[in-house]
C-alpha positions as CSV (number, residue, x, y, z in Angstrom):
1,X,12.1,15.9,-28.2
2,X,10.9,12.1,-28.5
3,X,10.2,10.1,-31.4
4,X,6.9,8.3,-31.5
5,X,7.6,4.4,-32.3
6,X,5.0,2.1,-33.3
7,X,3.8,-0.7,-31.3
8,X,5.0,-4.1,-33.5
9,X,2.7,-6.9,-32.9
10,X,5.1,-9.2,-35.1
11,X,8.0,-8.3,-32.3
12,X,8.7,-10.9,-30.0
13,X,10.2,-9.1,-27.0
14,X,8.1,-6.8,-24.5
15,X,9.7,-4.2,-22.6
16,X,8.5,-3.0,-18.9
17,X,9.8,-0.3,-16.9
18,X,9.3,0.0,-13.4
19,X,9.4,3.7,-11.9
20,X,9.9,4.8,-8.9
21,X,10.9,8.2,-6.8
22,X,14.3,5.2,-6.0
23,X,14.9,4.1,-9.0
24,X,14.2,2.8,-12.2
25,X,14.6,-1.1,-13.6
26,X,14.0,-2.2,-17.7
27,X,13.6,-5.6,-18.5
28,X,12.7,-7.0,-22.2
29,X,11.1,-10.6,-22.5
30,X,11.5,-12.7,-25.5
31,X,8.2,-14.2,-26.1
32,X,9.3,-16.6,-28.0
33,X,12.2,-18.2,-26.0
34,X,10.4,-17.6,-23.0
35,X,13.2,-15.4,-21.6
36,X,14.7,-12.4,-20.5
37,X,16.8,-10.7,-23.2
38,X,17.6,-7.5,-20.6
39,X,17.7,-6.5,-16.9
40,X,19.1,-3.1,-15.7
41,X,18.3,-1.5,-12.4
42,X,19.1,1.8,-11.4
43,X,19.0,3.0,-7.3
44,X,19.6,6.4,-6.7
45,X,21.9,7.1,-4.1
46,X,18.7,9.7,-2.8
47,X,15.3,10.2,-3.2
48,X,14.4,12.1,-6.5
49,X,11.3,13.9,-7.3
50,X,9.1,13.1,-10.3
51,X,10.7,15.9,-12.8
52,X,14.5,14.4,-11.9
53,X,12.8,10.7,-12.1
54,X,11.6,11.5,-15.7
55,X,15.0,13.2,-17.1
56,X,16.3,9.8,-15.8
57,X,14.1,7.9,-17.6
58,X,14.9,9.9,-20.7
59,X,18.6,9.3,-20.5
60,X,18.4,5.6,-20.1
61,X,16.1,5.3,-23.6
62,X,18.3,7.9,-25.1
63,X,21.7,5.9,-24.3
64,X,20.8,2.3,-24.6
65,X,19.8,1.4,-27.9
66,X,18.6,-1.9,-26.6
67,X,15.7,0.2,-25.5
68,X,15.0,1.8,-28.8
69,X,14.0,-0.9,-30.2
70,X,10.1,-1.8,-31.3
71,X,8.0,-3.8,-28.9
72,X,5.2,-6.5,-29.3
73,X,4.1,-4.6,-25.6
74,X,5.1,-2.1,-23.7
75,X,4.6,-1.7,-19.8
76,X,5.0,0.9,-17.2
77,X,4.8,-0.2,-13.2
78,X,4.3,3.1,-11.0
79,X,6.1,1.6,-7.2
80,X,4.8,4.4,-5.0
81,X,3.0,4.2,-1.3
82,X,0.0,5.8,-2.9
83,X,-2.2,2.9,-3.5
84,X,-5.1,1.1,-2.0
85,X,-7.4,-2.5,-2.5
86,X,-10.9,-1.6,-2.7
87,X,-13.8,-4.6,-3.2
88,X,-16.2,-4.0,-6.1
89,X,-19.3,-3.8,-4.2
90,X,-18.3,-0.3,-2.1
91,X,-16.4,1.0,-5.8
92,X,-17.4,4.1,-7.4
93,X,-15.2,5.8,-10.2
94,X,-16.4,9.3,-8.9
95,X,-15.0,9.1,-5.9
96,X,-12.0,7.9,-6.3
97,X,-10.2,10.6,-4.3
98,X,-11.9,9.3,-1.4
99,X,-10.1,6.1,-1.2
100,X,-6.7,7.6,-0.8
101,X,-7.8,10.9,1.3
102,X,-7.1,9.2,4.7
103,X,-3.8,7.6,4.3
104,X,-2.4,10.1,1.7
105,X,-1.6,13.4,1.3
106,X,-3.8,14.1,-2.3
107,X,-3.9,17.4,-4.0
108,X,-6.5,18.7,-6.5
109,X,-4.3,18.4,-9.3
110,X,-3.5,14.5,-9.0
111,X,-4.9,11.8,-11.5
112,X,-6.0,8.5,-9.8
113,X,-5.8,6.1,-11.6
114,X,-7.4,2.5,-11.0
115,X,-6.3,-1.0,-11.9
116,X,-9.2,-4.1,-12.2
117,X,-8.5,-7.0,-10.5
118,X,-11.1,-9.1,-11.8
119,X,-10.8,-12.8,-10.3
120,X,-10.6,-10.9,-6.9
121,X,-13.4,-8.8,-7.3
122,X,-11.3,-5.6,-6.3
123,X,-9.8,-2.7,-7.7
124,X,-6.7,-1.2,-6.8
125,X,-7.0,2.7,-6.5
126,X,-3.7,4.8,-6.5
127,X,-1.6,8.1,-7.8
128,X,0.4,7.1,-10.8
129,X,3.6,9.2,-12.1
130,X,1.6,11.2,-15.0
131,X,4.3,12.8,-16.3
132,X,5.8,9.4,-17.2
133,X,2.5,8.2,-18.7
134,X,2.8,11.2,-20.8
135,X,6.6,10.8,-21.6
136,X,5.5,7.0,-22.4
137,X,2.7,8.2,-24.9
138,X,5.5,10.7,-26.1
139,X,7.4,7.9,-27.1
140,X,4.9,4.9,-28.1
141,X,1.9,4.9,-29.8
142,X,0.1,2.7,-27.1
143,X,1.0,1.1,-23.9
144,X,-0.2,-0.1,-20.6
145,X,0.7,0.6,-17.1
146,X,0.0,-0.5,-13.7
147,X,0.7,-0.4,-9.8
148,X,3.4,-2.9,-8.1
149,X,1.2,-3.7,-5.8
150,X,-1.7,-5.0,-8.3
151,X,1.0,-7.2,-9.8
152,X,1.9,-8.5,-6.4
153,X,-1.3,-8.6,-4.9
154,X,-2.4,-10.6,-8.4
155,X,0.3,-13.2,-8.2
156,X,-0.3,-13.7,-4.7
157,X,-4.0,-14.4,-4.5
158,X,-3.5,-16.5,-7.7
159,X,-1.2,-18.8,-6.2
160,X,-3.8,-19.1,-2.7
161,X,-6.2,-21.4,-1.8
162,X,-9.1,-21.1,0.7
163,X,-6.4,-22.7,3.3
164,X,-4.2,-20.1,2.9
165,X,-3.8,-17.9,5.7
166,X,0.0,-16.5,5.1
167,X,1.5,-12.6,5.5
168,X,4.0,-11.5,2.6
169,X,6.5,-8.7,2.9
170,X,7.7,-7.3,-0.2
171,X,11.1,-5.0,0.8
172,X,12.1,-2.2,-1.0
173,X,14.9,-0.1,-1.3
174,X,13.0,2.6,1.7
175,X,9.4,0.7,2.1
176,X,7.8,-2.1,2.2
177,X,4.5,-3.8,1.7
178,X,2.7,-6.2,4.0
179,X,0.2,-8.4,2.7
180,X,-1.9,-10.9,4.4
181,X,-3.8,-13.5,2.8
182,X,-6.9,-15.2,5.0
183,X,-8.7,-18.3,4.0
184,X,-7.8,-17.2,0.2
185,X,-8.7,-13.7,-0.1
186,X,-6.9,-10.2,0.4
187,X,-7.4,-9.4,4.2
188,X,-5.0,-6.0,4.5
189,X,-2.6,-4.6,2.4
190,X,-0.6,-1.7,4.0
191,X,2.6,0.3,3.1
192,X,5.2,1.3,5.3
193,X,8.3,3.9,4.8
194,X,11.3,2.6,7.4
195,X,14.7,3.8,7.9
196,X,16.5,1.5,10.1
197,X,16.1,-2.3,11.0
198,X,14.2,-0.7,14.6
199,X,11.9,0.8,12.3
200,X,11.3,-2.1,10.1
201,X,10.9,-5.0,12.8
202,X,8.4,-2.3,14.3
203,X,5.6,-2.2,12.0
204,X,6.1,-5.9,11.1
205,X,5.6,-7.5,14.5
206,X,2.6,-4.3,15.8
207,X,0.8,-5.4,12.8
208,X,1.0,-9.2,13.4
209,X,-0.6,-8.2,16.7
210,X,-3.1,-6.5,15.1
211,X,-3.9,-9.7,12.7
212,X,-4.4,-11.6,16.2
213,X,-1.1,-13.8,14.6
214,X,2.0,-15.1,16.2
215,X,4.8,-13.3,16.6
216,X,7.1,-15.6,16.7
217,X,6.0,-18.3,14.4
C-alpha cells in the first residue's frame, strides 16, 4: 500500500523517473542551484515485463528515502519502441490506434497516450506503462509523464536550424533510435531492437541509403 504525498510547490527539487522494460533511472534537480541533487540507474541484467518493472519501481521508493521526499514536480519518461511523430494536419484523437497498428503489435486493452509538440506542429503518439501511471497517481497527488523520444525529438529540433540536415542516434541498453533532421524539421524517426554490433551497423547504414545520404561521411 502507498501513501499519497502532496505535490509542494514551495519545494525546490523535482524528481523524474525514467521506466523502461531495461531498467529504471531517478534523478532529482534542485531548482534553485540549478543542479542535480541525485542520479541512480538501475539495468537489469534481462528484460522484465511491466508487473516485475513496477515491483521494481516500488522497492527503489520504498528503500531510498531520498525519494520520499515532497517535490515541486514530478515526472515519469515511458522508454519503449511503441511510439510514433505524427504532423497536426493528418491528427485525430479517435484514431489513435491507427498510428501505431502498422509497426506495433497493439491490443484492445492498451491506452495511447499522446504527447503535443507544439513548436513542431506534431504529436507524438505511443503506448505508455499504465500500470506505472497508476502506481505514480498511487503515490502523488499529480504529476506528468512523457515519451523519451518527445524529449529527444524536442531538444533536437530546438537546437536546428533550416540548414540543418544531420541524423542522431540515441543507443540504448537493446535499441536505439535514429533521427534525422532535414532543412530544420523532423524527416523520420524510427526504432530499432539490435543484439550484436552486425545488427546495429545494419539498420544504421540501410537506412542512410534510404535517406539518399553518405555512408561513409
Amino acid at each position: 500500500m502507498t501513501n499519497k504525498r502532496n505535490i509542494n510547490l514551495l519545494s525546490t527539487q523535482i524528481l523524474s523517473v525514467q521506466a523502461s522494460l531495461n531498467g529504471l533511472s531517478f534523478c532529482i534537480v534542485d531548482t534553485i542551484e540549478n543542479n542535480i541533487v541525485f542520479f541512480k540507474e538501475n539495468r537489469f541484467d534481462k528484460q522484465c515485463n511491466p508487473i516485475e518493472l513496477e515491483e521494481r519501481l516500488a522497492s527503489e521508493f520504498e528503500n531510498n528515502y531520498l525519494l520520499q521526499g515532497t517535490f515541486k514536480k514530478v515526472i515519469l519518461i515511458h522508454q519503449n519502441n511503441i511510439c510514433t511523430f505524427v504532423p497536426n494536419a493528418l491528427f485525430d484523437k479517435d484514431n489513435l490506434v491507427d498510428y501505431l497498428k502498422f509497426n506495433n503489435k497493439i491490443f484492445e486493452s492498451d491506452y495511447i497516450a499522446h504527447d503535443i509538440l507544439p513548436v513542431q506542429e506534431m504529436v507524438a503518439v505511443y503506448v505508455p506503462f499504465v500500470n506505472l501511471n497508476n502506481y505514480f497517481f498511487d503515490c502523488f497527488t499529480e504529476f506528468e509523464y512523457q515519451h523519451t523520444s518527445t524529449i529527444f525529438v524536442q531538444q533536437l529540433l530546438q537546437k536546428a536550424t533550416v540548414f540543418t540536415n544531420k541524423v542522431y542516434c540515441n543507443v540504448h541498453e537493446k535499441s536505439f533510435e535514429l533521427i534525422h533532421i532535414k532543412d530544420g524539421k523532423l524527416n523520420l524517426f524510427n526504432n530499432f531492437e539490435y543484439t550484436t554490433k552486425e545488427d546495429f551497423i545494419y539498420y544504421l547504414l540501410f537506412t542512410l541509403e534510404q535517406l539518399q545520404l553518405d555512408t561513409e561521411t
